[in-house]
Z-matrix of the N, CA and C atoms (Angstrom, degrees):
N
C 1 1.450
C 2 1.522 1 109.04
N 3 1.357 2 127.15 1 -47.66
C 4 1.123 3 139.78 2 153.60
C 5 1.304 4 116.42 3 -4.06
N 6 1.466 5 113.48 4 -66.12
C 7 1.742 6 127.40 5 -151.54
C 8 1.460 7 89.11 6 -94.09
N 9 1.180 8 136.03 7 -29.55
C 10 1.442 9 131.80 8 -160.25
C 11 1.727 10 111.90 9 -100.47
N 12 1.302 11 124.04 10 -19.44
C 13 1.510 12 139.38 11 -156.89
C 14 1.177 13 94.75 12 -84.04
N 15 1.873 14 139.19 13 150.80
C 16 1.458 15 127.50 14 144.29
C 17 1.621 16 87.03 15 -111.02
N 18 1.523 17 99.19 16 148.38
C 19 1.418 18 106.30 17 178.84
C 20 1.585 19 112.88 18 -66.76
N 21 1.237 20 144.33 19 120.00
C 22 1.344 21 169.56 20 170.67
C 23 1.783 22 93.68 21 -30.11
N 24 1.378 23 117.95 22 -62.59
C 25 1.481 24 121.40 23 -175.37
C 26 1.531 25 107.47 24 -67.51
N 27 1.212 26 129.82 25 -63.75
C 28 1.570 27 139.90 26 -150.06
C 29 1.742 28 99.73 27 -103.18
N 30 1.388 29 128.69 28 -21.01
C 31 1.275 30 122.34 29 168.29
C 32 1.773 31 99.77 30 80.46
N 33 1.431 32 120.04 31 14.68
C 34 1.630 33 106.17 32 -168.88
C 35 1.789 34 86.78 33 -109.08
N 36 1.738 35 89.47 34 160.71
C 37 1.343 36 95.65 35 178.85
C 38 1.564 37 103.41 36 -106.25
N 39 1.602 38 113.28 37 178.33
C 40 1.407 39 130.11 38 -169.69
C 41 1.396 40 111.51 39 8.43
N 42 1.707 41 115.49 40 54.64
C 43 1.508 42 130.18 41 129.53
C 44 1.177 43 140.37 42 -53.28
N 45 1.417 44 109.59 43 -42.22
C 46 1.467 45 120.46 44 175.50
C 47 1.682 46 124.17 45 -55.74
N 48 1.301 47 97.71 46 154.01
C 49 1.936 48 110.52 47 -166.92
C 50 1.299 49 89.61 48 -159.00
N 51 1.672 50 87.73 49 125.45
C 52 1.400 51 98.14 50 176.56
C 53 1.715 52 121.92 51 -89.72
N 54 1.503 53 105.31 52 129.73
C 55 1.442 54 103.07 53 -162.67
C 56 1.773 55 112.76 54 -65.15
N 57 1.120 56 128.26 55 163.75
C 58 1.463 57 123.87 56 156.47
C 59 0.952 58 125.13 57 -16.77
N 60 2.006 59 139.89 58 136.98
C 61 1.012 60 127.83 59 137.25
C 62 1.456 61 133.58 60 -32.66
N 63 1.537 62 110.31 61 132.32
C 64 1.753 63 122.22 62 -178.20
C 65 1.586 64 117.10 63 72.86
N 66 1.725 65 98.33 64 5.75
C 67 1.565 66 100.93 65 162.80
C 68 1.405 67 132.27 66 -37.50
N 69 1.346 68 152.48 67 95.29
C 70 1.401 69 126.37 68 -155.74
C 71 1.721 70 126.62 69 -61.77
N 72 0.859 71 121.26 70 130.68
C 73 1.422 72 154.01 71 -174.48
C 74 1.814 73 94.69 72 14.92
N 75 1.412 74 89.16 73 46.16
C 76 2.035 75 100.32 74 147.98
C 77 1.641 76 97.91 75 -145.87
N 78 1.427 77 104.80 76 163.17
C 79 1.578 78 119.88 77 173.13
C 80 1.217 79 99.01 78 -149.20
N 81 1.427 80 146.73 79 -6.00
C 82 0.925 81 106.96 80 148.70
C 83 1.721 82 102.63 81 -143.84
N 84 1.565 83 116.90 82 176.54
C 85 1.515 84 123.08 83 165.54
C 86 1.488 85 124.95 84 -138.89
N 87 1.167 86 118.05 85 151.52
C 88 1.644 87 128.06 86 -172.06
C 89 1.474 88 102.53 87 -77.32
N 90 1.430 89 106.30 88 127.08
C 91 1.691 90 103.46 89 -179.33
C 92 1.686 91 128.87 90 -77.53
N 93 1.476 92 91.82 91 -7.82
C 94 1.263 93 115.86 92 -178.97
C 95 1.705 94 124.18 93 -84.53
N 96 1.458 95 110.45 94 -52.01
C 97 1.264 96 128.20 95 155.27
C 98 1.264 97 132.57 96 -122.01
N 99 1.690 98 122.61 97 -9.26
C 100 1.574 99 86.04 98 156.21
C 101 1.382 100 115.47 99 132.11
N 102 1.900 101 93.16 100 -13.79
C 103 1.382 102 125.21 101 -151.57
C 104 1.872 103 93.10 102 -72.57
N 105 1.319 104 118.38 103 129.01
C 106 1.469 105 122.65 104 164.34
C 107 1.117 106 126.02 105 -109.02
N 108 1.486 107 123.72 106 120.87
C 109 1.411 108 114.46 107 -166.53
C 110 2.300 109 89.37 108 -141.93
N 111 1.460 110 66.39 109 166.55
C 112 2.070 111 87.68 110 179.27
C 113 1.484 112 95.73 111 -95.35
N 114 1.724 113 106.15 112 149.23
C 115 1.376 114 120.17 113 149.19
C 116 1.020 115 139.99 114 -113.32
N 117 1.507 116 144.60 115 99.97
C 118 1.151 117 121.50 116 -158.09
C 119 1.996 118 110.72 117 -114.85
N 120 1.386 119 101.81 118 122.62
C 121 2.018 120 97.01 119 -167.75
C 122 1.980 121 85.97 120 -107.14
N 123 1.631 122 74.42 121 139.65
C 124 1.685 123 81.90 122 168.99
C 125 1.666 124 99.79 123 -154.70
N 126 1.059 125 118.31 124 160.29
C 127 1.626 126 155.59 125 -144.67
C 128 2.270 127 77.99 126 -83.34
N 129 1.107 128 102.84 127 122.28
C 130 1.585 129 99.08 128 153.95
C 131 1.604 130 106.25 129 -103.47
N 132 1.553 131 109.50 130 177.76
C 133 1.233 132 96.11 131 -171.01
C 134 1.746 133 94.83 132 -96.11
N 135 1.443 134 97.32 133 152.34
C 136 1.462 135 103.51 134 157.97
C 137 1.791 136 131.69 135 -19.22
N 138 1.373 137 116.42 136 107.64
C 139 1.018 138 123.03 137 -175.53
C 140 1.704 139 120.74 138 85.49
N 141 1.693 140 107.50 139 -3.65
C 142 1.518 141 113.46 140 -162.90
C 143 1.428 142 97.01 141 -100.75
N 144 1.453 143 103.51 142 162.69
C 145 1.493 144 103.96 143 174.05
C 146 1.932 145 90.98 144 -131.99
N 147 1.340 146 122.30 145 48.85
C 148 1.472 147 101.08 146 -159.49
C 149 2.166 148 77.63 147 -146.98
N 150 1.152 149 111.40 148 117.26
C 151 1.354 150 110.08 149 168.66
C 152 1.402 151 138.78 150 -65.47
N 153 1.011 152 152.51 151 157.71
C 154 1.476 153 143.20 152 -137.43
C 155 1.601 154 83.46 153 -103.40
N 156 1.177 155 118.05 154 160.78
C 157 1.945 156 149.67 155 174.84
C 158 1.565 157 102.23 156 -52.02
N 159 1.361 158 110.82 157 -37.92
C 160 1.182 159 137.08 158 -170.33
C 161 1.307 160 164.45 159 -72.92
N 162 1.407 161 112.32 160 2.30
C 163 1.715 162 93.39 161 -142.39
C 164 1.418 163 120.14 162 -111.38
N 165 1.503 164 124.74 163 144.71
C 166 0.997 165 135.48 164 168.88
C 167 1.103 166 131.51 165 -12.70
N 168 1.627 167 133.19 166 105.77
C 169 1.426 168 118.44 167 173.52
C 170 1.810 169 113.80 168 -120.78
N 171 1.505 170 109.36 169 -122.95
C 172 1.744 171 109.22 170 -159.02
C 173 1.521 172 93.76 171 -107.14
N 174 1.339 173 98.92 172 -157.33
C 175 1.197 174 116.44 173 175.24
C 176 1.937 175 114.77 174 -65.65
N 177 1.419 176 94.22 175 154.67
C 178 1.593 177 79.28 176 174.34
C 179 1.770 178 125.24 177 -115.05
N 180 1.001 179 111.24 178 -4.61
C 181 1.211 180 133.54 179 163.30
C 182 1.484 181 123.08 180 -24.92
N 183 1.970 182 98.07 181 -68.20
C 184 1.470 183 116.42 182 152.74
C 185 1.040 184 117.41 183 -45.94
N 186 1.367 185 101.35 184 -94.12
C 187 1.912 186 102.25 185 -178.36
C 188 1.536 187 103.99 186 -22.00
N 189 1.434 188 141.54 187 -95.32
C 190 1.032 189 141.15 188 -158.75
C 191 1.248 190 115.24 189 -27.23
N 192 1.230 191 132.56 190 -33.82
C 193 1.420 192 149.14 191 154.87
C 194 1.804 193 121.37 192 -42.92
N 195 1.096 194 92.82 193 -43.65
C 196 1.510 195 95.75 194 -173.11
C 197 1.496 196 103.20 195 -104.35
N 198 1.505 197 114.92 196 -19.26
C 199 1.286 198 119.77 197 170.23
C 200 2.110 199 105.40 198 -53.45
N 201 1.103 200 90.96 199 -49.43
C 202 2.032 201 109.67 200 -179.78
C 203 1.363 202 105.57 201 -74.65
N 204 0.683 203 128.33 202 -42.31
C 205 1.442 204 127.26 203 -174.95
C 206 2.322 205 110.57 204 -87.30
N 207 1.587 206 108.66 205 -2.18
C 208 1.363 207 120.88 206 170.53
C 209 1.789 208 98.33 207 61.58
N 210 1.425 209 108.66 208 39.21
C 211 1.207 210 99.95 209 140.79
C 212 2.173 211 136.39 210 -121.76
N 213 1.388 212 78.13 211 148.59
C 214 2.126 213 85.66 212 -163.79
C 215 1.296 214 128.06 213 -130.78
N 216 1.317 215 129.37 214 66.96
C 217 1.486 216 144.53 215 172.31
C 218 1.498 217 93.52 216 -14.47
N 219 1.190 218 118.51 217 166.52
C 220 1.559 219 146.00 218 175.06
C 221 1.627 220 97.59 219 -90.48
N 222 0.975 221 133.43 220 148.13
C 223 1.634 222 155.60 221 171.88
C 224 1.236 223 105.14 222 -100.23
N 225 1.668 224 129.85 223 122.95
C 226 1.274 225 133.10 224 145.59
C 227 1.735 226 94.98 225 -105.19
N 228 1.554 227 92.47 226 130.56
C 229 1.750 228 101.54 227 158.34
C 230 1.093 229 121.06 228 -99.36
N 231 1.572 230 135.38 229 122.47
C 232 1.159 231 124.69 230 -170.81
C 233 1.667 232 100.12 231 -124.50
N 234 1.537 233 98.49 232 123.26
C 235 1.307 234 110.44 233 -179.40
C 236 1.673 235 120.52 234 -121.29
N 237 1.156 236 112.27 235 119.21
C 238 1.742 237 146.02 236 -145.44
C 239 1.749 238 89.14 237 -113.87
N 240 1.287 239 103.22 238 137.83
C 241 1.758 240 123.68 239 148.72
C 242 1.392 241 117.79 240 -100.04
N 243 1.310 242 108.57 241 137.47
C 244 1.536 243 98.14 242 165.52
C 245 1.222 244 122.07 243 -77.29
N 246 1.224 245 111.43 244 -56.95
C 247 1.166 246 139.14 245 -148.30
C 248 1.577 247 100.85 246 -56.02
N 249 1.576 248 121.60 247 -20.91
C 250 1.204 249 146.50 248 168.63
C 251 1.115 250 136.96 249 -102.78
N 252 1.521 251 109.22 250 -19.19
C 253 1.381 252 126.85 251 -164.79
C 254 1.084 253 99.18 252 15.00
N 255 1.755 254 114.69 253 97.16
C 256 0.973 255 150.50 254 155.15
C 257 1.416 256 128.30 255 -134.30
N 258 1.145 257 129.48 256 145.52
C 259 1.465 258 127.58 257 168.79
C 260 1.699 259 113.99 258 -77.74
N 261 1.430 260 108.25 259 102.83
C 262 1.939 261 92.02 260 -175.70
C 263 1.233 262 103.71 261 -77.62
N 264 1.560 263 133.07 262 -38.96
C 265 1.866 264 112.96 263 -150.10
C 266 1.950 265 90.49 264 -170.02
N 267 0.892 266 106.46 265 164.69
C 268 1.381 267 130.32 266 -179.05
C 269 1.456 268 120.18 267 -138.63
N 270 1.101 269 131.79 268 114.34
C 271 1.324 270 119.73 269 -170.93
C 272 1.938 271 101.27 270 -132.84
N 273 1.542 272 104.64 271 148.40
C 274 1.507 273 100.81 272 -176.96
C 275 1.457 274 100.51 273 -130.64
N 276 1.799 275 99.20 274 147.03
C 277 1.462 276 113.46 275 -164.75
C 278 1.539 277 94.85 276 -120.49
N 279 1.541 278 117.96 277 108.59
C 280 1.570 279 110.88 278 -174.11
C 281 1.286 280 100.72 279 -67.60
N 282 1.382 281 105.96 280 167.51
C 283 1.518 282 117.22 281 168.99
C 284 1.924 283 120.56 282 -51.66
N 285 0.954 284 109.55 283 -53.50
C 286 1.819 285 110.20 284 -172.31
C 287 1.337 286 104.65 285 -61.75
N 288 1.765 287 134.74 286 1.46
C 289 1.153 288 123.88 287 167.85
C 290 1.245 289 106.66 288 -117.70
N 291 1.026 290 141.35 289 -6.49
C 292 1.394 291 131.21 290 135.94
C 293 1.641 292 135.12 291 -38.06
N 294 1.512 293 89.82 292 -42.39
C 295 1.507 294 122.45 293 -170.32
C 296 1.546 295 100.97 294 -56.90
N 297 1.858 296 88.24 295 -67.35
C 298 1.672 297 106.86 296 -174.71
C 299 1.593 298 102.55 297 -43.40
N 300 1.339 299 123.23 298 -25.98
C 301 1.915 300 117.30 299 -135.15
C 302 1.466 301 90.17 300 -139.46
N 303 1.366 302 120.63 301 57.74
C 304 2.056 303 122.01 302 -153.07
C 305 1.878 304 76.38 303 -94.52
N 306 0.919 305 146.88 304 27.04
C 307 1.630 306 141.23 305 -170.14
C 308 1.758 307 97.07 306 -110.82
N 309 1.417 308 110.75 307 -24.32
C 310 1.439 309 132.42 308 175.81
C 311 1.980 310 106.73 309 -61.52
N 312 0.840 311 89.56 310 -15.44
C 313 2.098 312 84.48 311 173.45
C 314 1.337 313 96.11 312 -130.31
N 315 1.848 314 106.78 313 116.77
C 316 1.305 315 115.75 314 -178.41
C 317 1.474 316 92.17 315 -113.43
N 318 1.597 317 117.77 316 146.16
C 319 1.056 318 137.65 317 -172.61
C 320 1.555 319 100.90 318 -96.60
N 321 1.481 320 105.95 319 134.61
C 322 1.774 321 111.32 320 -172.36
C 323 1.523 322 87.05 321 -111.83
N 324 1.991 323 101.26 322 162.34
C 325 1.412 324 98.78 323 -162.71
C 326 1.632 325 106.12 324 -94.10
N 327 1.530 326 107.75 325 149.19
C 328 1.331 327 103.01 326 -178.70
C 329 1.612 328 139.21 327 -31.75
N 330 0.905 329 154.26 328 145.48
C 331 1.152 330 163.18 329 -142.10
C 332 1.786 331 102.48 330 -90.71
N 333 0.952 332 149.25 331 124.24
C 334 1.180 333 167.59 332 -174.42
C 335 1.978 334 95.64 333 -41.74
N 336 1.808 335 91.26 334 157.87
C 337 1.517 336 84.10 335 166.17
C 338 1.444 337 137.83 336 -84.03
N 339 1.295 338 95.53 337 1.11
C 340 1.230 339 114.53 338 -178.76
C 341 1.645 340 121.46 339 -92.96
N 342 0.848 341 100.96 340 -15.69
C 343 1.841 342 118.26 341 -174.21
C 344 1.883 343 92.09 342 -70.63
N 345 1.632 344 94.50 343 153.13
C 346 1.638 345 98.51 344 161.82
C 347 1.354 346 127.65 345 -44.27
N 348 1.760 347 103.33 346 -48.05
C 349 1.528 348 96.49 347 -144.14
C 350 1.932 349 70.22 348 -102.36
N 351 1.288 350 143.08 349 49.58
C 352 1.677 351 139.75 350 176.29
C 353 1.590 352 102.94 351 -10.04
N 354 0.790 353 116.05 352 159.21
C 355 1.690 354 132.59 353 -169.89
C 356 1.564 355 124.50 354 19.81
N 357 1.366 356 100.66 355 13.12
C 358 1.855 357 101.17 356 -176.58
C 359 1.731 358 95.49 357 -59.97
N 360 1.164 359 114.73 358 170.67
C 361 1.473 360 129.62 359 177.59
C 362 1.536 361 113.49 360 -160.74
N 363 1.195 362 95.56 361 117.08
C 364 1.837 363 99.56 362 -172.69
C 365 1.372 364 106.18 363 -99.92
N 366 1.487 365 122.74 364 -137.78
C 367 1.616 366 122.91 365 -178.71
C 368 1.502 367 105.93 366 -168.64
N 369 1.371 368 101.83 367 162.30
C 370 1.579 369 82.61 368 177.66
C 371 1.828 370 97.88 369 -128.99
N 372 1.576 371 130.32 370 158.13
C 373 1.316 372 136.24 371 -174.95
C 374 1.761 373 95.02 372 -91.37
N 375 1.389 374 91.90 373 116.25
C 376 1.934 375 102.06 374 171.76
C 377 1.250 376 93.19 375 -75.07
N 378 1.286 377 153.49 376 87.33
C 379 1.172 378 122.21 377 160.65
C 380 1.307 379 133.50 378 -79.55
N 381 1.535 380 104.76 379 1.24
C 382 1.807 381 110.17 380 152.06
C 383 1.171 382 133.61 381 -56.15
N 384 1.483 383 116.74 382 -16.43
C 385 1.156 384 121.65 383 -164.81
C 386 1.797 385 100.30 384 -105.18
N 387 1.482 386 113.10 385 9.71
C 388 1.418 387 105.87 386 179.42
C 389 1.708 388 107.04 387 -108.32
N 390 1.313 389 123.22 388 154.62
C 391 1.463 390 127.29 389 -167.87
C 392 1.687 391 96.37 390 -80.00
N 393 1.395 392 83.40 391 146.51
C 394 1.706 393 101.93 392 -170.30
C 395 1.545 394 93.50 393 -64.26
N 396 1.416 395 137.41 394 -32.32
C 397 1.334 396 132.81 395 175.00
C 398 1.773 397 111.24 396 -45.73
N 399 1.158 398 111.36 397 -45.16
C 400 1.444 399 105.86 398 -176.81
C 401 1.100 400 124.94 399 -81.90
N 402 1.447 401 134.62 400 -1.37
C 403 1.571 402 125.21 401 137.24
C 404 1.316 403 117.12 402 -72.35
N 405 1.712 404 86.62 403 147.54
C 406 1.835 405 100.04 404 176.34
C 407 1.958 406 88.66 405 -132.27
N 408 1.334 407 98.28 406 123.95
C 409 1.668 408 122.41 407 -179.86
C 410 1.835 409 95.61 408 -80.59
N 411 1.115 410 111.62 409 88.66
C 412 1.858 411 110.30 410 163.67
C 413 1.242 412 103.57 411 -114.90
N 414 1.318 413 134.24 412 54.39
C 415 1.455 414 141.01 413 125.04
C 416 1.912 415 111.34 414 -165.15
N 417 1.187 416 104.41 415 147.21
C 418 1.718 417 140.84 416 -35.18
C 419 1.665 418 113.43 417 -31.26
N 420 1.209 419 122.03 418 133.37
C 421 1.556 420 96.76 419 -179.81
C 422 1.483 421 93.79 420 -103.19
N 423 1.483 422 107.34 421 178.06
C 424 1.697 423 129.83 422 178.26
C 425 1.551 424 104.81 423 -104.23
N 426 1.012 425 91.21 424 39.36
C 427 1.888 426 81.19 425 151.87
C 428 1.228 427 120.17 426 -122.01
């Protein structure tokens, strides 16, 4: 995602650095300005180039936090084949349509008492529920 992204704020390419593992709800930032955005890679299905309704994200605790407080990283979706291990497409969801569409991070229910991490609770990104206007496809691009 790195090599392929231009940062949304500063317009420069292969700026990005990916922050630490368990960073809260950023992974990566622009070295230039500053810019913080989420990544989220998930499995397409075999032969698809179209990402699931769905996908898996972090904890929700954070987010919910910054959700209340009106803050919203930028979204890169990064969507992978196996079957190819390949990277098919990348698509980015700026922040103000997230904002507009905050129904898009559904909170999953805490984790049993029995589980390791007992009562953690993550969330998952509807991204069905966001308007096809607010993706922008910058990989493969058409130029």
């Amino acid at each position: 995602m790195c090599k392929h992204a231009r940062c949304p704020r500063c317009n420069r390419i292969q700026v990005f650095k990916q922050l630490p593992r368990n960073f809260e709800c950023a992974d990566i930032i622009c070295k230039f300005c500053g810019f913080l955005g989420q990544v989220k890679a998930t499995r397409l299905a075999d032969g698809s180039d179209s990402f699931p309704d769905r996908i898996m994200s972090a904890a929700w605790n954070p987010q919910h936090q910054r959700i209340l407080a009106g803050i919203y990283n930028g979204l890169y979706l990064v969507g992978y084949r196996q079957d190819a291990r390949t990277l098919v497409r990348i698509d980015y969801v700026p922040p103000h349509i997230l904002e507009a569409v905050p129904e898009v991070f559904e909170p999953r229910n805490p984790l049993s008492k029995t589980a390791k991490r007992a009562g953690w609770r993550g969330f998952l990104l509807n991204i069905g529920k966001l308007p096809a206007v607010g993706f922008e496809q910058i990989f493969p691009t058409s130029l």
